[in-house]
C-alpha positions as CSV (number, residue, x, y, z in Angstrom):
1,X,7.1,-75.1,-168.7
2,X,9.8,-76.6,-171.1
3,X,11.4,-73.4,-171.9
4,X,10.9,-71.7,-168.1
5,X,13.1,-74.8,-166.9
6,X,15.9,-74.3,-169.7
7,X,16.1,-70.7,-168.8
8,X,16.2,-71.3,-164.9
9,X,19.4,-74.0,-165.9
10,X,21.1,-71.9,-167.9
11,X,20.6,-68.7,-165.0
12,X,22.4,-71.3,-162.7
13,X,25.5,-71.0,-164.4
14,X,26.3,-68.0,-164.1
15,X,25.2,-68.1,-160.0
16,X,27.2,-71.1,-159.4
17,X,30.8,-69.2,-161.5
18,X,30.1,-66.4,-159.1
19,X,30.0,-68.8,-156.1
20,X,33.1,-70.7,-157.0
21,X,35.2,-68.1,-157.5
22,X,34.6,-66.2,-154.4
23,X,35.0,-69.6,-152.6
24,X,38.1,-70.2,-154.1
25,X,39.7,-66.8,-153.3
26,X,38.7,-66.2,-150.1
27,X,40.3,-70.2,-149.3
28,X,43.2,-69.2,-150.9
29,X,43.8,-66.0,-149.0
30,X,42.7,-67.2,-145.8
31,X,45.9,-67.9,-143.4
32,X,47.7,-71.1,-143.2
33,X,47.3,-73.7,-146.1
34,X,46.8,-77.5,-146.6
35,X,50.8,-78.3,-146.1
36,X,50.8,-76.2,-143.1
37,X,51.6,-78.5,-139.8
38,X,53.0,-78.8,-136.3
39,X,56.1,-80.8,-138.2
40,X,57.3,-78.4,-140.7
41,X,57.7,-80.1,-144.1
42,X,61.4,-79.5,-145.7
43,X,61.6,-76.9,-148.4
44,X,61.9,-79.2,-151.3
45,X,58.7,-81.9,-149.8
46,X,56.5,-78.8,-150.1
47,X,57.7,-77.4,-153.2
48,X,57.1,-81.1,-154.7
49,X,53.8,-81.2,-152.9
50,X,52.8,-78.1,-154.4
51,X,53.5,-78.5,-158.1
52,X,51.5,-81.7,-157.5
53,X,48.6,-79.9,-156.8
54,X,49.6,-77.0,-159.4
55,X,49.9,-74.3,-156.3
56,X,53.4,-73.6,-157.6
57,X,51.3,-71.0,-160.4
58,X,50.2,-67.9,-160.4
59,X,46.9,-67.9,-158.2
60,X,44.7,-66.5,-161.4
61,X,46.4,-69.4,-163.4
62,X,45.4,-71.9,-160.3
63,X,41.8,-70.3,-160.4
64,X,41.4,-70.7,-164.6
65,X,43.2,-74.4,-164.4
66,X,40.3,-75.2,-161.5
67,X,37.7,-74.2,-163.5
68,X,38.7,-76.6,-166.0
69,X,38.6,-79.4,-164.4
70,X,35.2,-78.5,-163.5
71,X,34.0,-78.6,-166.6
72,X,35.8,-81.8,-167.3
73,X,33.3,-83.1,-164.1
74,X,36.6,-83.5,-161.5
75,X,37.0,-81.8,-158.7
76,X,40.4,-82.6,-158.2
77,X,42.2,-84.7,-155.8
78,X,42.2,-84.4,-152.1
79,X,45.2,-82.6,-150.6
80,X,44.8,-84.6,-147.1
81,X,43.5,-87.8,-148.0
82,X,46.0,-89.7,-150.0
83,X,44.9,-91.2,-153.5
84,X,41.0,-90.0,-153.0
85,X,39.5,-87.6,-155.0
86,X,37.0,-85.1,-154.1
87,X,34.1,-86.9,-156.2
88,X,35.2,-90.0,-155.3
89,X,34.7,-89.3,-151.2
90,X,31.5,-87.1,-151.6
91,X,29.7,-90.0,-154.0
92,X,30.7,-92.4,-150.8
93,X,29.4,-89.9,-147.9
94,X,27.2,-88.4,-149.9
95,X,24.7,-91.1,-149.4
96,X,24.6,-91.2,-145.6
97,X,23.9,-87.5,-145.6
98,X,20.6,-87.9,-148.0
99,X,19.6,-90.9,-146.0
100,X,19.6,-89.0,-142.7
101,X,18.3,-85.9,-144.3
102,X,15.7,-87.2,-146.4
103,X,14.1,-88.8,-143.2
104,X,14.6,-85.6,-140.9
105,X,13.2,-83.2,-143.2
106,X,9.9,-86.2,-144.1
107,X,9.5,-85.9,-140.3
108,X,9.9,-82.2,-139.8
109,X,7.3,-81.7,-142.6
110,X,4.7,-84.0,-141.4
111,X,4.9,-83.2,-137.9
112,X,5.9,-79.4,-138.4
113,X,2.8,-78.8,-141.0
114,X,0.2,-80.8,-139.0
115,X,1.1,-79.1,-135.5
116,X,1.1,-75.9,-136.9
117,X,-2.3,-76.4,-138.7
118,X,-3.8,-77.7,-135.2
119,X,-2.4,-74.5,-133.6
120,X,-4.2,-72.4,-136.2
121,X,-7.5,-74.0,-136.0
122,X,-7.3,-73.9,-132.2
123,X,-6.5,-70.2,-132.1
124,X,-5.4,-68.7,-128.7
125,X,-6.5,-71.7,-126.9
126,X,-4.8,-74.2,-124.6
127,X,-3.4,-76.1,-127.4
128,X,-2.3,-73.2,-129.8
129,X,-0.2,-72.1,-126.6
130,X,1.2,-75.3,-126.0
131,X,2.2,-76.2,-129.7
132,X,3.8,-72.9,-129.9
133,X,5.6,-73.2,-126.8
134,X,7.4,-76.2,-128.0
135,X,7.8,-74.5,-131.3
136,X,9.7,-72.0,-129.5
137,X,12.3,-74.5,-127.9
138,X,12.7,-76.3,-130.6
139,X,14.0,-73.3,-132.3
140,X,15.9,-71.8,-129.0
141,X,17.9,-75.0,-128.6
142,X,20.6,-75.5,-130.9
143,X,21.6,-79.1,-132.0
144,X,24.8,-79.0,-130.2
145,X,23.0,-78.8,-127.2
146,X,20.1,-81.4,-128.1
147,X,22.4,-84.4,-129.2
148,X,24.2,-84.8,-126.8
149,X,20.9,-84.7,-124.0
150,X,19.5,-87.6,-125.9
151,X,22.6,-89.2,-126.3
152,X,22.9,-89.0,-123.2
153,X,19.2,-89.7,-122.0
154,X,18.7,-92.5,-124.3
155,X,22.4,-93.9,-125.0
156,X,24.0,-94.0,-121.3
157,X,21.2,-93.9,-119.3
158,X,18.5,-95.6,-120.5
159,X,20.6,-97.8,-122.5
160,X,17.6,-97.6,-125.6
161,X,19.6,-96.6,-128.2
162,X,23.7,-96.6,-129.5
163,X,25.2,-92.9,-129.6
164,X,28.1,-94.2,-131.6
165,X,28.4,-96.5,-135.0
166,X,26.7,-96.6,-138.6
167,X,25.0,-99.0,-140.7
168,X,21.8,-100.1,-139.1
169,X,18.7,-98.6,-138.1
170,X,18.8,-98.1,-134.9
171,X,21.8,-95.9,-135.7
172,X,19.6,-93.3,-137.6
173,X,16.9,-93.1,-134.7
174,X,19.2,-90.1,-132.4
175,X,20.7,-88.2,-135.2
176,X,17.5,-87.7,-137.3
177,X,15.5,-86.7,-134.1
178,X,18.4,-84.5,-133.6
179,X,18.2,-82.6,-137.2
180,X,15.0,-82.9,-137.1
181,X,13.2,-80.7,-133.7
182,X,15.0,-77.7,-135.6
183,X,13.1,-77.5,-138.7
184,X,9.6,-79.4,-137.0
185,X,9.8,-75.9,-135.0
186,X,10.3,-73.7,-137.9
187,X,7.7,-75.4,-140.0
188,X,5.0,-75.2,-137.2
189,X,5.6,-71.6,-136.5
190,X,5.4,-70.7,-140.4
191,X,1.9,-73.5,-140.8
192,X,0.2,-72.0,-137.9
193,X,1.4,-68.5,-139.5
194,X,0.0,-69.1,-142.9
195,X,-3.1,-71.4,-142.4
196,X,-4.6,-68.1,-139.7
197,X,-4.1,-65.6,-142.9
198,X,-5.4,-67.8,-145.6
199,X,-8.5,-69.0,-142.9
200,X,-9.1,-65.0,-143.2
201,X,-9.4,-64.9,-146.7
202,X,-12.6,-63.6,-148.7
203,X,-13.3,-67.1,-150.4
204,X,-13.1,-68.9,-147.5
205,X,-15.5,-66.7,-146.0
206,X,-17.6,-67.4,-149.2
207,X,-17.0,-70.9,-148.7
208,X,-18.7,-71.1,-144.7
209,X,-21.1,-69.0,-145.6
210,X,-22.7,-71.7,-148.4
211,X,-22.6,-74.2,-145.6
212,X,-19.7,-76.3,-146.2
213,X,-18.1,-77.8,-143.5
214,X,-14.9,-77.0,-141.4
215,X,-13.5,-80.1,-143.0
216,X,-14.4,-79.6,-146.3
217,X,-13.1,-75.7,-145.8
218,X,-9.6,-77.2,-144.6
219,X,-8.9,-79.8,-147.4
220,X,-10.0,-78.3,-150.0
221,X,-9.6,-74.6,-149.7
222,X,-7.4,-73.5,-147.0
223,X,-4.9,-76.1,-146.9
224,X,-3.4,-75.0,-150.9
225,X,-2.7,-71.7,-149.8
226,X,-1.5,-72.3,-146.7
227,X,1.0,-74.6,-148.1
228,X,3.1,-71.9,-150.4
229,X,5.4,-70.6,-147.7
230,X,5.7,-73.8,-146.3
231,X,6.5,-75.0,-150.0
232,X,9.1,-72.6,-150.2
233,X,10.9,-73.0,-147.2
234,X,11.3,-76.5,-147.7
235,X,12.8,-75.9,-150.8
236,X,16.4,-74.3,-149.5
237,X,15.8,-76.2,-146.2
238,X,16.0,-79.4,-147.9
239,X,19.6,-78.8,-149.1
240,X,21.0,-77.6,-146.0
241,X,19.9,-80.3,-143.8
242,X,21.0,-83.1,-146.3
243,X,24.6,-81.6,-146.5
244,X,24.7,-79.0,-143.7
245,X,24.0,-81.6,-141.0
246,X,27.7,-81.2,-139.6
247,X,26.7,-81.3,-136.1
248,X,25.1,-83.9,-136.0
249,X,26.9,-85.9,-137.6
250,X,30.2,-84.9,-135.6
251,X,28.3,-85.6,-132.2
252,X,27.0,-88.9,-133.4
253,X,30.1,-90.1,-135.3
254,X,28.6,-90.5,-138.6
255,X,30.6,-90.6,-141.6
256,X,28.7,-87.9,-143.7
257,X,29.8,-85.3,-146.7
258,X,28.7,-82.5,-143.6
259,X,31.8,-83.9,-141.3
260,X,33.9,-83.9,-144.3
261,X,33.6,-80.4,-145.2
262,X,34.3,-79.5,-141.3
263,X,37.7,-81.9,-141.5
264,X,38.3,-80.2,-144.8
265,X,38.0,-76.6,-143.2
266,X,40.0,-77.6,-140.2
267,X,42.9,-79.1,-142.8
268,X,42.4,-76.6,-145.5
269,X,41.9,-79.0,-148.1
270,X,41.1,-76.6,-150.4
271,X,39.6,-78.9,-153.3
272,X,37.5,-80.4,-150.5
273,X,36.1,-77.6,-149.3
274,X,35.3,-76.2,-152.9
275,X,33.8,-79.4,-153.7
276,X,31.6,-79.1,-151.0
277,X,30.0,-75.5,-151.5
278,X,29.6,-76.4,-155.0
279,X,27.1,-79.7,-154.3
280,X,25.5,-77.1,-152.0
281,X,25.2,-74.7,-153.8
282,X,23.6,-77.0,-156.8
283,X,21.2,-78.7,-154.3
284,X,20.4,-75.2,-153.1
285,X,19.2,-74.0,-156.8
286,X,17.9,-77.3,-157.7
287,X,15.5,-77.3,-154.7
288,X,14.5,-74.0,-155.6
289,X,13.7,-74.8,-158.7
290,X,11.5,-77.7,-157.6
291,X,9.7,-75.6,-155.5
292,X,8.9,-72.8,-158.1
293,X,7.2,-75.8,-160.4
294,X,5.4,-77.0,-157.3
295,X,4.0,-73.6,-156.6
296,X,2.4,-73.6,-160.4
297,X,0.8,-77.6,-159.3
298,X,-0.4,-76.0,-155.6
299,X,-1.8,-72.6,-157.3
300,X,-3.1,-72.8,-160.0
301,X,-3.1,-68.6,-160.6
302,X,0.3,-68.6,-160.3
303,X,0.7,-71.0,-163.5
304,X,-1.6,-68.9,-165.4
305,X,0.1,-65.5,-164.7
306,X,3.6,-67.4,-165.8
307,X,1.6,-68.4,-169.1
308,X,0.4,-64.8,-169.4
């Protein structure tokens, strides 16, 4: 397990140089740049803005000079926020991103695995339809669309919840429902999906016909299996919807590392957006990599044929 870890770290490397550097070219050659403005700058403000940020070089030099700060661990400085670094602002928003996050995708799981497990025990019936039905809108209506209806249900209306502000807990209630519906849909559809093929399985068969019951079938057989694609969906989902919950977090005015890489797009702060794709891009791998050893903990044969 030792040395399959090692050699999945080291095979990140190379992913993650391939990542930057296509980030950083296609930033660099895409139009306008981060000293671009309504109020034109005078030659000689730019030309002192840019040596500060070393664009006055060559772009390859700019590109090989990046990469070395990398591997000093900086990310550079950001080119709109005045005396901030990139590490600096995503180790401060960073933090409200895994808080919402962590609790949308806790939700999604729970509710998304045990509505699509219902659905598949209840096969073509009333409730299968129903769950699915909701699975459908959940995944038909976009978050740009859904925040602002309970915002607007629960904020103005009904007067239950804020739609504005951070730092208690009442704050997190609309924005994690918000992130949340998406992947609750997602993960129901794929449950109900796997549970009905493993539930068709040989050994399961085997298992009713020594008379164990439905129960006993579920927990101890079916459920394992039918976890695996749930397993690794989660995996990639989980980085996304800590760090891609931009949306949300732009309807609800929270002050996330997802509305930071939106403000750095809109401004070009190059060193912010690069800093951005490369936590995601880490999280991404990690969380794969998490999943793969999980898969070896829920199967069993799959650890063996890795020993083998």
């Amino acid at each position: 397990m030792f040395v399959y870890f090692c050699k999945r770290i080291l095979g990140m490397i190379p992913v993650l140089l391939v990542i930057i550097t296509v980030t950083f070219f296609l930033m660099r050659f895409a139009p306008g740049g981060p000293f671009s403005s309504e109020k034109k700058l005078s030659a000689e403000i730019k030309k002192n803005l840019e040596k500060k940020y070393h664009m006055d070089k060559p772009l390859v030099v700019q590109y090989f000079y990046y990469l070395g700060m990398i591997l000093q661990g900086d990310l550079g400085p950001s080119m709109k926020y005045e005396n901030k670094t990139v590490v600096g602002i995503i180790k401060e928003k960073f933090a409200v991103s895994l808080r919402i996050g962590f609790m949308a995708m806790f939700i999604a799981l729970l509710l998304g695995t045990t509505i699509g497990f219902f659905a598949a025990l209840n096969q073509n019936s009333f409730i299968d339809y129903t769950c699915m039905s909701f699975a459908i809108l959940g995944i038909s209506v976009p978050n740009l669309v859904l925040g602002p209806i309970l915002a607007v249900t629960f904020g103005l209306w009904l007067g239950w919840l804020p739609v504005a502000g951070w730092g208690e807990l009442k704050h997190y209630i609309l924005p994690v429902i918000t992130l949340s519906c998406y992947y609750i849909a997602i993960i129901a559809r794929i449950a109900r999906g796997s549970m009905l093929e493993v539930i068709r399985q040989d050994y399961i068969k085997t298992a009713r016909s020594k008379g164990l019951s439905d129960w006993t079938i579920i927990t101890r057989h079916a459920m394992k299996g039918a976890l695996l694609p749930i397993v690794s969906y989660v995996g990639p989902a989980s980085a996304f919807i800590i760090t891609g919950s931009i949306v949300v977090e732009q309807i609800f005015g929270i002050p996330g590392v997802g509305r930071e890489f939106v403000m750095g797009a809109i401004d070009r702060d190059y060193t912010m957006v690069m800093g951005t794709v490369i936590l995601v891009s880490i999280l991404v791998m990690t969380f794969n990599l998490f999943v793969d050893i999980a898969y070896g903990f829920i199967d069993p044969r799959i650890k063996l044929h890795e020993e083998k």
